[in-house]
VMD Tcl script that builds the backbone (N, CA, C; Angstrom):
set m [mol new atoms 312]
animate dup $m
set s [atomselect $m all]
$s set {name element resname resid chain x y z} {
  {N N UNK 1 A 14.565 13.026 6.085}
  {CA C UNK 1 A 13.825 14.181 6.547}
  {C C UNK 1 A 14.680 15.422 6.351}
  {N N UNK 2 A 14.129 16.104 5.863}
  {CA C UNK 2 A 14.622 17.530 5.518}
  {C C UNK 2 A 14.762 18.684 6.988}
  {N N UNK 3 A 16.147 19.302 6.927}
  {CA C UNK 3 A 16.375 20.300 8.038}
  {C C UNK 3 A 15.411 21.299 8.380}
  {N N UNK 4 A 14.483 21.545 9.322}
  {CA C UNK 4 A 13.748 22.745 9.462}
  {C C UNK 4 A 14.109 23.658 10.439}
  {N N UNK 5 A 14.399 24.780 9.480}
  {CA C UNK 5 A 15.240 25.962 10.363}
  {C C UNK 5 A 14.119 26.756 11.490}
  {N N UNK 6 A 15.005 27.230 12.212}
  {CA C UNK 6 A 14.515 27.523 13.620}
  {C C UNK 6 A 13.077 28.315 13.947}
  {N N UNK 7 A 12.857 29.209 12.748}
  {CA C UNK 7 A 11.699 29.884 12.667}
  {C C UNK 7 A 10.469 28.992 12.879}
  {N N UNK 8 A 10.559 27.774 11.808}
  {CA C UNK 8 A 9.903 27.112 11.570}
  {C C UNK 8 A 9.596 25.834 12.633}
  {N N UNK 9 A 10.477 26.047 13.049}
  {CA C UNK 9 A 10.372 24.874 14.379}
  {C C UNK 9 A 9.250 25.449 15.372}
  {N N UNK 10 A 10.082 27.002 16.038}
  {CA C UNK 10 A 8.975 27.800 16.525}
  {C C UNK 10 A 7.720 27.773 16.478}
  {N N UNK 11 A 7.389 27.964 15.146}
  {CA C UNK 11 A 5.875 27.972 14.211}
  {C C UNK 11 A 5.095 26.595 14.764}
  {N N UNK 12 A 6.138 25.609 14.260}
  {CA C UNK 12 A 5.677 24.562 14.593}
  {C C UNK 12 A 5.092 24.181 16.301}
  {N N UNK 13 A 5.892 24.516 16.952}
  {CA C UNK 13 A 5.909 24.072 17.957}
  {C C UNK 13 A 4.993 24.330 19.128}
  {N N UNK 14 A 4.625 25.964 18.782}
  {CA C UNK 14 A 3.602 26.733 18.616}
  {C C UNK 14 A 2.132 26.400 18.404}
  {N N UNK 15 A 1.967 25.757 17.170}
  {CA C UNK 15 A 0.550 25.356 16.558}
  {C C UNK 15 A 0.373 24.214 17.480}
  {N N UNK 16 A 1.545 23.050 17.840}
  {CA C UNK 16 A 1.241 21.954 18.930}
  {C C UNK 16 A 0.651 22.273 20.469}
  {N N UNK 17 A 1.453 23.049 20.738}
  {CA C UNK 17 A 0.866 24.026 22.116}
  {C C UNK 17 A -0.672 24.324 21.829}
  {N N UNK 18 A -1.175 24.777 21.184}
  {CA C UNK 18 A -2.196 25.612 20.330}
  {C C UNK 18 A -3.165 24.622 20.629}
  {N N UNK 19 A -2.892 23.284 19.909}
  {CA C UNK 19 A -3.568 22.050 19.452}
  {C C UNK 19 A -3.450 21.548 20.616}
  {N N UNK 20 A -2.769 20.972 21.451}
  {CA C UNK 20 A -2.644 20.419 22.988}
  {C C UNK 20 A -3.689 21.090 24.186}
  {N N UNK 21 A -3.407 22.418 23.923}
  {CA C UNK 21 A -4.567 23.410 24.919}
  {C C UNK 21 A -5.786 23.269 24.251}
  {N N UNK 22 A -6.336 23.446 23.019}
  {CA C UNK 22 A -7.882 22.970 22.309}
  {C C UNK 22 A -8.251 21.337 22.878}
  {N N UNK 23 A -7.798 20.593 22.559}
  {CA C UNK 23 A -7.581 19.172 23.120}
  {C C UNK 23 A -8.023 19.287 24.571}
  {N N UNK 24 A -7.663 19.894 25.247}
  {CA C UNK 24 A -7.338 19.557 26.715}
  {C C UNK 24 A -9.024 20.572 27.048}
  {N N UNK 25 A -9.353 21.636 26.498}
  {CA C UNK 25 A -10.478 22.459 26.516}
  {C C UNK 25 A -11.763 21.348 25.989}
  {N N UNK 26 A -11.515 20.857 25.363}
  {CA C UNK 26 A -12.305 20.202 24.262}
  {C C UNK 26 A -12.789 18.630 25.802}
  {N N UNK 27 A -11.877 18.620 26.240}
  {CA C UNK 27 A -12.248 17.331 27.412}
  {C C UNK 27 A -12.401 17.516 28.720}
  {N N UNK 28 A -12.631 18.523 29.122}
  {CA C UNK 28 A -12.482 19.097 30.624}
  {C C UNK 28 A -12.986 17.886 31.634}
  {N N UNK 29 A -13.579 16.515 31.077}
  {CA C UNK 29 A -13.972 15.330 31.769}
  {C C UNK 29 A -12.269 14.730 32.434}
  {N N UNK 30 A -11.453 15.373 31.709}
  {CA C UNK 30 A -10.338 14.316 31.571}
  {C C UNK 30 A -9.949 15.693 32.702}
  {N N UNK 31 A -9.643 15.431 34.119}
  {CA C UNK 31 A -9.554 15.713 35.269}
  {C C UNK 31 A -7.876 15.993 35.587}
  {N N UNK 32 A -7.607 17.505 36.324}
  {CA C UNK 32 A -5.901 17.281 36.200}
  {C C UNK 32 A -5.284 15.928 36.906}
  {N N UNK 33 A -5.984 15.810 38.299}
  {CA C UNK 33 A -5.178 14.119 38.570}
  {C C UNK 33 A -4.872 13.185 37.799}
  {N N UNK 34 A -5.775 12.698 36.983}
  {CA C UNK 34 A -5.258 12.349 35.849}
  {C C UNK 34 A -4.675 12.239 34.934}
  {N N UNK 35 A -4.368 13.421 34.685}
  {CA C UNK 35 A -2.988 13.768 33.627}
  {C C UNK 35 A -1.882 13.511 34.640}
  {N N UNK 36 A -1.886 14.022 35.948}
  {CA C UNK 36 A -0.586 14.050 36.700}
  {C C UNK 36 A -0.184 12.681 36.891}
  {N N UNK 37 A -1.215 11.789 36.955}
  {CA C UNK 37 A -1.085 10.348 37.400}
  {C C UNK 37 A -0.745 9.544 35.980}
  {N N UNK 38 A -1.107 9.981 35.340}
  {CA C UNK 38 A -0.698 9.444 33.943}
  {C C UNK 38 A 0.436 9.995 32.962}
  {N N UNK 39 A 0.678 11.009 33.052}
  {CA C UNK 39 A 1.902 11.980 32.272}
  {C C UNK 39 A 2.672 12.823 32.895}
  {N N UNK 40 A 2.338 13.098 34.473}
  {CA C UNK 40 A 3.181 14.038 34.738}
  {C C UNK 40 A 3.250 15.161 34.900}
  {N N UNK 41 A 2.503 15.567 34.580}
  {CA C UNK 41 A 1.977 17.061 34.322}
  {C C UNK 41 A 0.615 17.448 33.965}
  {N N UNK 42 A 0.170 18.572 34.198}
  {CA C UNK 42 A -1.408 18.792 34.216}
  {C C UNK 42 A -1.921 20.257 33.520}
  {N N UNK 43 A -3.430 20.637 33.510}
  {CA C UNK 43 A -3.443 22.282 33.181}
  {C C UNK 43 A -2.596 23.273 33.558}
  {N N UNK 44 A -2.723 23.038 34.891}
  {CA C UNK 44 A -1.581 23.986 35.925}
  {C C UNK 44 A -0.597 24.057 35.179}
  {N N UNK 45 A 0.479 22.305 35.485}
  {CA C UNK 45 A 1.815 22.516 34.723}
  {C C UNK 45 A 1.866 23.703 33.600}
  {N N UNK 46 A 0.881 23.217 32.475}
  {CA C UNK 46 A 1.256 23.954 31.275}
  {C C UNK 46 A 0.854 25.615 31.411}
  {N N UNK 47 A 0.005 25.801 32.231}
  {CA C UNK 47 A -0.222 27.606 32.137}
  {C C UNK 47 A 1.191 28.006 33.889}
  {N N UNK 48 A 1.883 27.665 34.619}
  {CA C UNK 48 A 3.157 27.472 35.258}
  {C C UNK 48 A 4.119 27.948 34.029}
  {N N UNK 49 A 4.373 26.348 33.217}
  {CA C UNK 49 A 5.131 26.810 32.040}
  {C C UNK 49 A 5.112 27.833 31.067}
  {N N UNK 50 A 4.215 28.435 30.676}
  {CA C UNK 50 A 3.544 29.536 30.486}
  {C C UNK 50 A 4.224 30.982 30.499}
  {N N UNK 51 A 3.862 30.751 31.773}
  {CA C UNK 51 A 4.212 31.938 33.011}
  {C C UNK 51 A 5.651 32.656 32.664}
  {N N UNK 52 A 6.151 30.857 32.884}
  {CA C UNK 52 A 7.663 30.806 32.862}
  {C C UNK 52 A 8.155 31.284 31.826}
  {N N UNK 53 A 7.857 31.189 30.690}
  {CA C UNK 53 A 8.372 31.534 29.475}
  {C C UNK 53 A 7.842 33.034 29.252}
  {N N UNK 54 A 6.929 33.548 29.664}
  {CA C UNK 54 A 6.302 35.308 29.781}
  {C C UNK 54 A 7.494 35.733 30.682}
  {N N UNK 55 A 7.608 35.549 31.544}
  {CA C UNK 55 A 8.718 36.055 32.073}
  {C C UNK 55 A 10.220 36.007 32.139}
  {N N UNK 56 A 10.857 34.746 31.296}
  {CA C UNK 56 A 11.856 34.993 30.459}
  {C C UNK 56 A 11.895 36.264 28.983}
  {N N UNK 57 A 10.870 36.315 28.947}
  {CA C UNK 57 A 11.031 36.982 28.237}
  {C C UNK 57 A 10.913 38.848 28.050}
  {N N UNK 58 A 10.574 38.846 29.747}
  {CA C UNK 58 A 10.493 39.936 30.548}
  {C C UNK 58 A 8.720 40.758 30.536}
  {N N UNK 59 A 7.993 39.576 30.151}
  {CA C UNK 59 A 6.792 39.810 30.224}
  {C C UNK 59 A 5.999 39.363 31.611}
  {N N UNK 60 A 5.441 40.202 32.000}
  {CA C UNK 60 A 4.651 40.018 33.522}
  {C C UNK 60 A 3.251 39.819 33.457}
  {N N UNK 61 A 2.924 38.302 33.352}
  {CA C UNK 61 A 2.179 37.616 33.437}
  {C C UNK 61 A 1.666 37.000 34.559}
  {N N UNK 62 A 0.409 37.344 34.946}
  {CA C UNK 62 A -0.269 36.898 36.579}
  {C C UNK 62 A -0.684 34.913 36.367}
  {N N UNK 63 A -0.550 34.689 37.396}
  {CA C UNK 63 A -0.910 33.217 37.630}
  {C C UNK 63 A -2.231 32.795 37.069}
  {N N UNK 64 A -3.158 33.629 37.247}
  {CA C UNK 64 A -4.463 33.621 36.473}
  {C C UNK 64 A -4.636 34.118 35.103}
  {N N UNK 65 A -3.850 35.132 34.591}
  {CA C UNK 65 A -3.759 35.242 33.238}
  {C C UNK 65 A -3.509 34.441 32.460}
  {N N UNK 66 A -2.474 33.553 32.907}
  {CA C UNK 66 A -1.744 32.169 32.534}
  {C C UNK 66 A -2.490 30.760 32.727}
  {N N UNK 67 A -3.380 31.134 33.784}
  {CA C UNK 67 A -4.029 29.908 33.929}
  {C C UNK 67 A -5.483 30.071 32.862}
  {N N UNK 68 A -5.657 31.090 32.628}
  {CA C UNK 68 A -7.138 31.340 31.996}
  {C C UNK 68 A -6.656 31.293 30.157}
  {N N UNK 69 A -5.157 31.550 29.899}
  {CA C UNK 69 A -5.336 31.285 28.727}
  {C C UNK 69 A -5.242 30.036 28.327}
  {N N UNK 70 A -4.453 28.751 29.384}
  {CA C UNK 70 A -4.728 27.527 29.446}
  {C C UNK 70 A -6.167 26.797 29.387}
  {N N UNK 71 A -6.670 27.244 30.197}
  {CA C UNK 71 A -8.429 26.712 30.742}
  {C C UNK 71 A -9.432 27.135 29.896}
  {N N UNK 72 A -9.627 28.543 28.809}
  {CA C UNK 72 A -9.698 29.491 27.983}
  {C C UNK 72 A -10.883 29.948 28.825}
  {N N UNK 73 A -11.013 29.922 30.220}
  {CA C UNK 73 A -11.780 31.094 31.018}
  {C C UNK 73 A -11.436 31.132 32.870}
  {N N UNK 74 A -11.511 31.687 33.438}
  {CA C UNK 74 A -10.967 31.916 34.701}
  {C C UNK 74 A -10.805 30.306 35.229}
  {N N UNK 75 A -9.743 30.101 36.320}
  {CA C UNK 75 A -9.484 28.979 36.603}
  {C C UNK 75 A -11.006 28.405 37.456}
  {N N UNK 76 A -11.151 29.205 38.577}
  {CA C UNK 76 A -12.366 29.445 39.386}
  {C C UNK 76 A -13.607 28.772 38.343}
  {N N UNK 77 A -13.713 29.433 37.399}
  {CA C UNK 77 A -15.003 28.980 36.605}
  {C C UNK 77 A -14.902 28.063 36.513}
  {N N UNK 78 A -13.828 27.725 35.666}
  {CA C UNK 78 A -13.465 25.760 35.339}
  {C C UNK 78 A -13.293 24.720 36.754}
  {N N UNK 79 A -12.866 25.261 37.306}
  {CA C UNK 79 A -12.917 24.505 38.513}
  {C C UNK 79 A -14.597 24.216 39.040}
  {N N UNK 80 A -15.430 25.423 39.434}
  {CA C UNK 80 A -16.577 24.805 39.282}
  {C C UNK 80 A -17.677 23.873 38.506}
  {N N UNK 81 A -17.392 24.332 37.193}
  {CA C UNK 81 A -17.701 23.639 36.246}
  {C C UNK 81 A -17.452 22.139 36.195}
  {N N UNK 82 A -16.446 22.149 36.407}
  {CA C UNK 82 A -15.869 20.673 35.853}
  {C C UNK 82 A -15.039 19.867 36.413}
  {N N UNK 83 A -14.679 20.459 38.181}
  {CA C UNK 83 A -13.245 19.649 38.549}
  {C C UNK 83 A -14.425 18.693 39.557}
  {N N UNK 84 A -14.026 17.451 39.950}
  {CA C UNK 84 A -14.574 16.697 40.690}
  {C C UNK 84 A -14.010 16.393 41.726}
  {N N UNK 85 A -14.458 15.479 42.735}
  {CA C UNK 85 A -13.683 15.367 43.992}
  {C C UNK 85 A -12.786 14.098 43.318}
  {N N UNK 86 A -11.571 13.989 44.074}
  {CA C UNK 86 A -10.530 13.253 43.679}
  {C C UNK 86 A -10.744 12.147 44.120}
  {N N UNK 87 A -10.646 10.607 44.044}
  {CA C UNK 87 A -10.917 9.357 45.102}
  {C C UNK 87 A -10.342 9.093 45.506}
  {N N UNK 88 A -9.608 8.538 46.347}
  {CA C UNK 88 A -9.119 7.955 47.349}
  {C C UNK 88 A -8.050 7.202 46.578}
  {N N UNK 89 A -8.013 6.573 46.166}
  {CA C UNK 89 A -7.314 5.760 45.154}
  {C C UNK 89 A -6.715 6.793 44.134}
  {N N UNK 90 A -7.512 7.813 43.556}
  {CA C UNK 90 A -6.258 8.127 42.341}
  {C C UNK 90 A -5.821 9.867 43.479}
  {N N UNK 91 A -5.627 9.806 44.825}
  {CA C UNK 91 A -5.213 10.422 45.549}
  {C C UNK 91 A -4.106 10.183 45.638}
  {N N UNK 92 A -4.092 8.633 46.456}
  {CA C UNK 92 A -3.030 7.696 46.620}
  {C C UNK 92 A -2.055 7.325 45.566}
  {N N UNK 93 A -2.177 7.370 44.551}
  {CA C UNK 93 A -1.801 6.911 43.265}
  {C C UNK 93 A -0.701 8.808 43.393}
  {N N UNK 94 A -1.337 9.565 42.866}
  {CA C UNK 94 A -0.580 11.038 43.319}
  {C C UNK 94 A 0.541 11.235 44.125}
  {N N UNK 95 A 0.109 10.801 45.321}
  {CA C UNK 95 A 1.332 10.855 46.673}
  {C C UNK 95 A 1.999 9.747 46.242}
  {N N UNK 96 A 1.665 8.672 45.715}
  {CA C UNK 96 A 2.716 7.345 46.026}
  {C C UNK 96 A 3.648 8.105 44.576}
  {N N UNK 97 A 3.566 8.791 43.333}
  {CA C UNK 97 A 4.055 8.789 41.820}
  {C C UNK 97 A 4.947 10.207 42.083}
  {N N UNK 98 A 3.461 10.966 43.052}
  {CA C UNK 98 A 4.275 12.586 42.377}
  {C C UNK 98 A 4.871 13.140 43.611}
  {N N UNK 99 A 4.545 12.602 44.771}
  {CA C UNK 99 A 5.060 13.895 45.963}
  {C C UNK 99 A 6.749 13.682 46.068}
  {N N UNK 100 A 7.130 12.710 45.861}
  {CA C UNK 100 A 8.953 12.511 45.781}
  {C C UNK 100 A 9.118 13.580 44.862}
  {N N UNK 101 A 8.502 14.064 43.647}
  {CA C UNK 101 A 8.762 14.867 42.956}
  {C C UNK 101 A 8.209 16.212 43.179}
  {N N UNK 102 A 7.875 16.543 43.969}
  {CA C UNK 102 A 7.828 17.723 44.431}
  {C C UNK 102 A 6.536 18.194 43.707}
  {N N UNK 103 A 5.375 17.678 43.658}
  {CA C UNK 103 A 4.169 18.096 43.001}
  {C C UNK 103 A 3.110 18.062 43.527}
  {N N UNK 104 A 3.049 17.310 45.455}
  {CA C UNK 104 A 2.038 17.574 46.141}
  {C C UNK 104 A 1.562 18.770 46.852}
}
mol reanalyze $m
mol bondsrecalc $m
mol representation Tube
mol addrep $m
């Protein structure tokens, strides 16, 4: 495999983000507990991470700006739209995986 210099990594890495958020828009069935219970991380996480990186870079980015370019429309909307009540079981599954980790 050939060296790909840093620009290009960027680029790259970039279009995956890009492709990961279409993906994730494209299934709004596929519920954040689920991702958290299965990977670790969720919509939130990635528009959080987001955030994080707008403001390393001395850009001031609101929690909802960040969350809406994740969701690709207000969190509120998507949440009505599409979030469901959580069950009991993949509740439990949450607290027993993620709250040691600081994600409840």
């Amino acid at each position: 495999m050939s060296e790909i210099d840093s620009k290009t990594t960027e680029q790259l890495e970039a279009a995956v983000f890009r492709r990961l958020v279409q993906h994730l828009r494209t299934h709004p069935d596929v519920q954040n507990i689920d991702l958290m219970n299965l990977a670790g991380f969720c919509r939130n996480c990635l528009s959080n991470w987001y955030k994080d990186a707008a403001e390393e870079k001395g850009i001031d980015l609101s929690k909802e700006a960040s969350r809406e370019i994740v969701y690709g429309m207000p969190y509120d909307d998507w949440k009505s739209k599409f979030q469901t009540e959580a069950s009991a079981e993949k509740l439990a599954r949450f607290d027993e995986v993620h709250a040691k980790e600081g994600h409840s």
